[in-house]
C-alpha positions in Angstrom: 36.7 -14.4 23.3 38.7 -12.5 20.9 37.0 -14.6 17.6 33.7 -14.3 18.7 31.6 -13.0 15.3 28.4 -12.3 17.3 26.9 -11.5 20.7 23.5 -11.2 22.5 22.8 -9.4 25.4 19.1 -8.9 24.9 17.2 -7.7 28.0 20.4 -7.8 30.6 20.3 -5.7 33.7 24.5 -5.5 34.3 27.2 -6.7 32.2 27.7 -10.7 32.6 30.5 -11.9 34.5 32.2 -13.7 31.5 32.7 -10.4 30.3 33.7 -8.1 33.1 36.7 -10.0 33.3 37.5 -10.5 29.7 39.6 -9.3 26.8 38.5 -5.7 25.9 39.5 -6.3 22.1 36.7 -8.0 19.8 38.5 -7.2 16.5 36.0 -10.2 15.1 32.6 -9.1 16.2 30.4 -8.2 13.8 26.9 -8.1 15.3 25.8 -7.1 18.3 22.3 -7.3 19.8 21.4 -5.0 22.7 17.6 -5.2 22.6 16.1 -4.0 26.2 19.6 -3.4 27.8 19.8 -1.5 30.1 21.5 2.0 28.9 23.9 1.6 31.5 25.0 -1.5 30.7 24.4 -1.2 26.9 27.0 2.3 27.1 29.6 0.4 28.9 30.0 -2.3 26.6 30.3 -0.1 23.4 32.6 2.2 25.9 35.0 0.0 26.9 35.3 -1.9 24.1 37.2 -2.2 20.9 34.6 -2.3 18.1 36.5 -1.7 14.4 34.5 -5.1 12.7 31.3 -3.9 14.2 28.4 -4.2 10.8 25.2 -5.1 12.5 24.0 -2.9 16.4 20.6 -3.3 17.4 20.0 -1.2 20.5 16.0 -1.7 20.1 14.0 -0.2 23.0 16.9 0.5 24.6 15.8 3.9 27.5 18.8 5.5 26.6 18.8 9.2 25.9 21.6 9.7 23.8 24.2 7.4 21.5 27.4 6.8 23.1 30.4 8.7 22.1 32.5 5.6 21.5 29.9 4.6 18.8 31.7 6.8 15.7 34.9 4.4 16.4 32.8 1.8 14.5 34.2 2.9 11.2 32.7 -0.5 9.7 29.1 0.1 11.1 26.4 -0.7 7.8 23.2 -1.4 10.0 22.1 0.6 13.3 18.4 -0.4 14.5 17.1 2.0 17.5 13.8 1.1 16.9 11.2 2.0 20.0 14.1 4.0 21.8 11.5 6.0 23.1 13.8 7.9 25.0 16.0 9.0 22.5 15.6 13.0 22.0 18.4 13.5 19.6 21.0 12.2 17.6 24.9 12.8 16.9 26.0 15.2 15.6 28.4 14.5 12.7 29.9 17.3 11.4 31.6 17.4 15.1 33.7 14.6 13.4 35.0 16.6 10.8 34.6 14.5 7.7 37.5 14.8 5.2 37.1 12.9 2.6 40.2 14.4 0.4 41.8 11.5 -2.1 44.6 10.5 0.3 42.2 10.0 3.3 42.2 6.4 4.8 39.1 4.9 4.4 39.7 2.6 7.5 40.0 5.4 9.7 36.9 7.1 8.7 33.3 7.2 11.2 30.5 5.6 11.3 28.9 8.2 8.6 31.1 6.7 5.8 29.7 3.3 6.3 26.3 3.4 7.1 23.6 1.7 5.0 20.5 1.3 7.1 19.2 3.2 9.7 16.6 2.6 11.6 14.8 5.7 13.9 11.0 4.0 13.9 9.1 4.3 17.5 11.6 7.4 18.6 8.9 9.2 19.8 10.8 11.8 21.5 13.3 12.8 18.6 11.8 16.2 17.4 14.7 16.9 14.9 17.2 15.7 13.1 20.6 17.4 12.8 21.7 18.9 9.5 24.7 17.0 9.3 22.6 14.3 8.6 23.1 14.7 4.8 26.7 13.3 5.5 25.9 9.8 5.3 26.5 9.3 1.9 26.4 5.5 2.0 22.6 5.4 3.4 20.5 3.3 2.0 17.6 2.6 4.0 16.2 5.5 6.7 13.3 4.8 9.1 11.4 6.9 10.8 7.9 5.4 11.0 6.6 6.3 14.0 9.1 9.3 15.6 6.0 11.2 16.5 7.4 14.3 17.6 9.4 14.8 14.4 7.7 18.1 12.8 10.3 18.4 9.5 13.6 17.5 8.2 16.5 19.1 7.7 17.3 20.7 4.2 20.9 18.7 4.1 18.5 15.4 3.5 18.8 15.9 -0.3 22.2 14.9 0.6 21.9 11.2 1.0 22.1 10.2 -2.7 22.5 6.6 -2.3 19.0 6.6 -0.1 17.0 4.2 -1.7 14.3 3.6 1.0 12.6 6.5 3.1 9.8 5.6 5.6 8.1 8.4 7.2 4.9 6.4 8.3 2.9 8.1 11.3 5.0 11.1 11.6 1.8 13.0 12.2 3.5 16.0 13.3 5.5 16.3 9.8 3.7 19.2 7.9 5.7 19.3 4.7 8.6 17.7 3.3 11.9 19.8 2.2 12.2 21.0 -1.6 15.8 19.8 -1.2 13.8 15.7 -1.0 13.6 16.0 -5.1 18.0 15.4 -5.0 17.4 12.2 -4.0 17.6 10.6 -7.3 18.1 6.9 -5.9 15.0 6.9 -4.2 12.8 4.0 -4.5 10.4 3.9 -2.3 8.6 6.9 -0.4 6.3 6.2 2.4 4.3 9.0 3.7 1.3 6.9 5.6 -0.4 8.7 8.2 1.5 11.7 8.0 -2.1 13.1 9.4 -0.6 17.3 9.7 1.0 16.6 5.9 -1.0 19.3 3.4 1.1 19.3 0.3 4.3 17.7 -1.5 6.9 19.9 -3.2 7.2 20.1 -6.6 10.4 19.1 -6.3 8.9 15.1 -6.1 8.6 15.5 -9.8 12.4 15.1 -9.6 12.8 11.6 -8.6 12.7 9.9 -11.9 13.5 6.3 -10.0 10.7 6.4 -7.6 8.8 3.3 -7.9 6.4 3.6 -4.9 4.6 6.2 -3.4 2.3 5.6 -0.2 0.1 8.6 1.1 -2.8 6.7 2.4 -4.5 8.2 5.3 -2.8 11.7 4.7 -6.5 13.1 5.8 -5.3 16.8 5.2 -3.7 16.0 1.8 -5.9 18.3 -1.1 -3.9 18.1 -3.8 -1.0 16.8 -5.3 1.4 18.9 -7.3 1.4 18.8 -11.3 4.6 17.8 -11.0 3.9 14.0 -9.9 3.5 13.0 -14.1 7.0 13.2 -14.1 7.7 10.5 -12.1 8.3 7.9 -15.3 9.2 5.1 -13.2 6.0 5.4 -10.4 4.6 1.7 -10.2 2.5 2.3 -7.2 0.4 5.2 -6.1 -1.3 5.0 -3.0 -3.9 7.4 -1.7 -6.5 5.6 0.6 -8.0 7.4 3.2 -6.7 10.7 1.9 -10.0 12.2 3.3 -9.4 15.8 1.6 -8.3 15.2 -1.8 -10.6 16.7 -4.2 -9.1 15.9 -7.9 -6.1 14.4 -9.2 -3.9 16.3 -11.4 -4.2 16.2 -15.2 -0.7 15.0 -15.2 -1.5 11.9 -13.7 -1.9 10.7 -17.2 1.9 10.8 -17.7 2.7 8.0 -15.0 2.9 5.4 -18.1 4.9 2.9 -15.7 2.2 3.2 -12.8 0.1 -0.2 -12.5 -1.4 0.2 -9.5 -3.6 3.2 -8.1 -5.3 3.1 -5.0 -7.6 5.8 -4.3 -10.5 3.9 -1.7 -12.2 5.9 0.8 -11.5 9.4 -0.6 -14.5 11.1 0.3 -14.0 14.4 -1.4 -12.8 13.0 -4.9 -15.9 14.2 -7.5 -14.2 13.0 -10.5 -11.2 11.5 -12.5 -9.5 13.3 -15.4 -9.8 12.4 -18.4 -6.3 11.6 -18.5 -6.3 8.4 -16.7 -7.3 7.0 -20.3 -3.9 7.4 -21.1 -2.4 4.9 -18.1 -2.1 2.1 -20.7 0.2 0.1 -18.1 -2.6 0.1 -15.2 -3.9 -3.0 -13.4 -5.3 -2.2 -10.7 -8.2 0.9 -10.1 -9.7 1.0 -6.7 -12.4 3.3 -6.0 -13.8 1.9 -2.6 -16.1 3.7 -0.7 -15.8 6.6 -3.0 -19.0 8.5 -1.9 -18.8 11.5 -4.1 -17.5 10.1 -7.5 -20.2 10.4 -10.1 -19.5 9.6 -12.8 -16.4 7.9 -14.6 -14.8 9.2 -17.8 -15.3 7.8 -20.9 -11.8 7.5 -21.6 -11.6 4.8 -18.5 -12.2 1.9 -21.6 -8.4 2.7 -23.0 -7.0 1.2 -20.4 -6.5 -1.6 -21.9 -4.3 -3.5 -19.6 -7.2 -2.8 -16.7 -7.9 -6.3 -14.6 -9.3 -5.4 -11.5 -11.9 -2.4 -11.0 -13.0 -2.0 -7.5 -16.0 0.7 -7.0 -17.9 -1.0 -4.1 -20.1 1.9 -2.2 -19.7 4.4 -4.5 -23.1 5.9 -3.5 -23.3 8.5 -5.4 -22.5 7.0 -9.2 -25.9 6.2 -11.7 -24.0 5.1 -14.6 -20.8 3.4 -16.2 -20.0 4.4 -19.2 -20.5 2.5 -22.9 -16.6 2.5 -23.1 -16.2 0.3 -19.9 -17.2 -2.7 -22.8 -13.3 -1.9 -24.4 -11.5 -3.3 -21.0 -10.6 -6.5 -22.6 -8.4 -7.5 -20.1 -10.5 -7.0 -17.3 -11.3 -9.8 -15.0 -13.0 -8.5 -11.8 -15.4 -6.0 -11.8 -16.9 -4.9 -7.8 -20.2 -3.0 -7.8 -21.5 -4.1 -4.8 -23.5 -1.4 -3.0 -24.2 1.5 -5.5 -27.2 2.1 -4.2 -28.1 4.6 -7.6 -26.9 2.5 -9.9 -29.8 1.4 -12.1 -28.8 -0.3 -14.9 -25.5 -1.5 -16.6 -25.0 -0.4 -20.7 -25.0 -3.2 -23.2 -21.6 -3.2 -24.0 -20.8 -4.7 -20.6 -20.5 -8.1 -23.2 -17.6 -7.3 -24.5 -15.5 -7.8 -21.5 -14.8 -11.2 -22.7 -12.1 -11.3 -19.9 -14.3 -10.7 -17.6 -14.8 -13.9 -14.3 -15.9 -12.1 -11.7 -19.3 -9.5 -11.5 -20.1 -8.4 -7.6 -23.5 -6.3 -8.0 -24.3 -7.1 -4.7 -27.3 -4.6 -3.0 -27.5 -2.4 -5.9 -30.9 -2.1 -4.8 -31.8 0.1 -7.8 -30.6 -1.7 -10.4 -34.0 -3.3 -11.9 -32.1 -5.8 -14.9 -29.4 -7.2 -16.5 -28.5 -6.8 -20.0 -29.2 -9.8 -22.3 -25.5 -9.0 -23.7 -24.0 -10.0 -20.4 -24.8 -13.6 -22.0 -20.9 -13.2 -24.0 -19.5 -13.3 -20.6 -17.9 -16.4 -21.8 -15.0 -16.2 -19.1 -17.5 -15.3 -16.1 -17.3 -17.5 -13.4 -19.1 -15.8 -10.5 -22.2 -13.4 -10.4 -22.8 -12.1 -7.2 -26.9 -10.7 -6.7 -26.9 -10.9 -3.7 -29.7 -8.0 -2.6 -31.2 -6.7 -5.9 -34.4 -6.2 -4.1 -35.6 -4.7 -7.3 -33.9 -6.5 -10.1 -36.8 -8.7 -12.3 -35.6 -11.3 -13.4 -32.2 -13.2 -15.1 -32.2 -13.1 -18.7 -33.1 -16.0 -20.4 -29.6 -15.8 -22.0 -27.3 -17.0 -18.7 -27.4 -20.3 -20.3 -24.7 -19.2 -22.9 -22.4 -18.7 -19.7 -20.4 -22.0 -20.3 -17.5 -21.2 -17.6 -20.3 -20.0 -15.2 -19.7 -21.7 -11.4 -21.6 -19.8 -8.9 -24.5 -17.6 -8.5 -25.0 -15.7 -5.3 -29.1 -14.6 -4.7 -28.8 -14.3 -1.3 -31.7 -11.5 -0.6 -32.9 -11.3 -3.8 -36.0 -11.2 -2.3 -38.6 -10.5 -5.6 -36.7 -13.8 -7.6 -39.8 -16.1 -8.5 -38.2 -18.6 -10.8 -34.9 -19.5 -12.6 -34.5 -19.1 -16.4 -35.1 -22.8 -18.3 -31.8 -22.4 -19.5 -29.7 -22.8 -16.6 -30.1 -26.2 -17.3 -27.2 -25.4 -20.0 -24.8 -24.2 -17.5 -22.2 -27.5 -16.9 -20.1 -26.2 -15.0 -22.9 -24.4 -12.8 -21.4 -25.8 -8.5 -23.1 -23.9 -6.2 -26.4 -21.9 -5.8 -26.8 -19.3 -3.0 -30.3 -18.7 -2.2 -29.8 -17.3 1.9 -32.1 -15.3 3.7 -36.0 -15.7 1.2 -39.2 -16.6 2.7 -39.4 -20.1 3.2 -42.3 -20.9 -0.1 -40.1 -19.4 -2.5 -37.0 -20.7 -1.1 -39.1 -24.0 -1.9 -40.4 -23.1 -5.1 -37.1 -21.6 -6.0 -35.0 -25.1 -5.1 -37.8 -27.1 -6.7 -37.5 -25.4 -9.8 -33.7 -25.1 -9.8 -33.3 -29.1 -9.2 -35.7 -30.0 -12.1 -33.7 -27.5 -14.4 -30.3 -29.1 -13.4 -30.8 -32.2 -11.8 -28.4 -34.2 -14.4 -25.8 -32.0 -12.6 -25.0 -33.7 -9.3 -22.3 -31.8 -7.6 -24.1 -28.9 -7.6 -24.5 -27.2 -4.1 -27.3 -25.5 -2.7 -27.2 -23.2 0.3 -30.3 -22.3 2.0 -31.1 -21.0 5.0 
């Protein structure tokens, strides 16, 4: 019993009889899973027992109320999971251990709060604060508290943990702001603020963690602004702001994130505009605008960002126009337009995205044709049409689309005929005709098979 490394007593009532009776020393153990225990069971094991090796303590929805005492012997402890410990109003305090961490101390001998790496508070719905000796776990690496949603702020002394690298805050909708002191955690990775719903602001102090890599606000719905201080973050890969309802504009700074290749900003209903400094994102891969209802217009300075593949601006109702510049996005291989319902036409230079394999127009209902340019789409795959109940024609140029695959018209309910040069298109597979009245679907296939009919794997879907 004595060299056993691991144990499991997931989901047990009362202590098992093999170890009632046994050895109360388990120098050895290392991990110990408690899921669904019973508290009274889960306290008397840790109680009773010897537990110096201990590294790895899962008590996951365990109903207890508070941590047992003979928990801060486990001087080795790197992982503690109380995820879903519903019950769980508080937890220790450490300062009632009286860290000294003077030269001579033995390191051995020292609590829990010396070890620690990774604690994990998600589902604690009940825990409404956190004590301010928290800061003393200078080891702590990972801290989560997705979920705890009665927690309405942290304690200052969290600017304490400088090795925290990880800090999940997910669905804390009771957490209104975050503590100046969070900007002195200058290992911080990765910040995730995700349905903190009561959250209004950040500090300025964020400008202060020059390693943060990741930042997730999305569905923060009473988020309005961010602070000026957010260029500084030189190292930001990832900003995430769907669903943040409320926010109007994004800070001029914004331009400053040079690392930052992926900005999500779908379903913000309020956002009128972009700065013009988003030109200057010359890392950026990734721009979605989802859903977008208010946006406009888009800056002319949105064609320097040259490393640009994906632009996502699906129902963005309210936007008429892309700008000439859009044609400088050389890298640029999917562009979504589907439902821009006051979108009318696309500018010329839309040929230039040679990159370019991917064009969703779908139900721009308003847009009436398609530039004879968009014939340099050399790299374009896949032209989605799908209801343009207005759109005239195809230009008699598609035929210069060499790489060109599919064509969706599903809808396109005023199409009469097909260009005589889709014939050219070799690599042309599949034709999506859908929902038109059953004589033009006819005269449409007819036509289409006579233009292409040396082409045998093409595929036609009507219906």
């Amino acid at each position: 019993m004595e060299n056993l490394e691991g144990i499991s007593l997931k989901k047990c009532e009362n202590l098992p009889s093999l170890f009632q009776n046994g050895s109360k020393e388990f120098h050895n153990l290392r991990l110990l899973d408690l899921t669904k225990a019973s508290p009274t069971m889960a306290e008397t094991f840790i109680q009773s027992r010897n537990l110096n090796n201990l590294r790895w303590l899962c008590l996951q929805e365990c109903m207890i109320q508070e941590l047992p005492s003979n928990l801060f012997k486990c001087s080795r402890l790197q992982v503690l999971d109380l995820t879903n410990c519903d019950c769980l109003e508080t937890i220790f305090d450490f300062s009632a251990y009286n860290l000294n961490l003077s030269i001579n101390v033995d390191m051995k001998k020292l609590p829990i709060s010396i070890s620690l790496q990774e604690l994990n508070l998600s589902g604690c719905s009940s825990l409404q604060e956190l004590p301010t000796s928290i800061g003393q776990l200078h080891a702590l690496q990972e801290f989560d508290l997705c979920r705890c949603y009665s927690l309405q702020e942290l304690p200052t002394s969290i600017g304490q943990l400088h090795a925290l690298q990880n800090l999940h805050l997910g669905w804390c909708q009771r957490l209104q702001k975050l503590p100046t002191s969070i900007g002195q955690l200058h290992a911080l990775r990765n910040l995730h603020l995700n349905d903190c719903l009561s959250l209004q602001e950040l500090p300025t102090s964020i400008g202060q963690l020059h390693a943060l890599q990741n930042l997730h606000l999305n569905s923060c719905s009473s988020l309005q602004e961010l602070p000026t201080s957010i260029g500084q973050l030189h190292a930001l890969q990832n900003l995430d702001l769907n669903y943040c309802l409320s926010l109007q504009a994004l800070p001029t700074s914004i331009g400053q994130l040079h690392a930052l290749r992926n900005l999500h900003l779908n379903y913000c209903l309020s956002l009128q505009e972009l700065p013009t400094s988003i030109g200057l994102l010359h890392a950026l891969q990734n721009l979605h605008l989802n859903d977008c209802s208010n946006l406009q217009e888009l800056p002319t300075s949105i064609g320097q960002l040259h490393a640009l593949q994906n632009l996502h601006l699906n129902d963005c109702s309210s936007l008429q126009e892309l700008p000439t510049s859009i044609g400088q996005l050389h890298a640029l291989q999917n562009l979504h337009l589907g439902w821009c319902e006051r979108l009318q036409e696309l500018p010329a230079s839309i040929g230039q995205l040679h990159a370019l394999q991917n064009l969703h127009l779908g139900w721009c209902e308003r847009l009436q044709e398609l530039p004879v340019s968009i014939s340099q789409l050399h790299a374009l795959q896949n032209l989605h049409l799908n209801g343009c109940s207005n759109l005239q024609g195809l230009p008699t140029s598609i035929g210069q689309l060499h790489a060109f695959q599919n064509l969706d018209l599903n809808g396109y309910s005023s199409l009469q005929e097909l260009p005589t040069s889709i014939s050219q298109l070799y690599a042309f597979q599949k034709l999506q005709l859908g929902r038109l009245q059953r004589r033009q679907n006819y005269l449409l296939l007819t036509n289409c098979m006579l233009k292409i009919q040396a082409q045998r794997d093409l595929e036609l879907e009507s219906f």
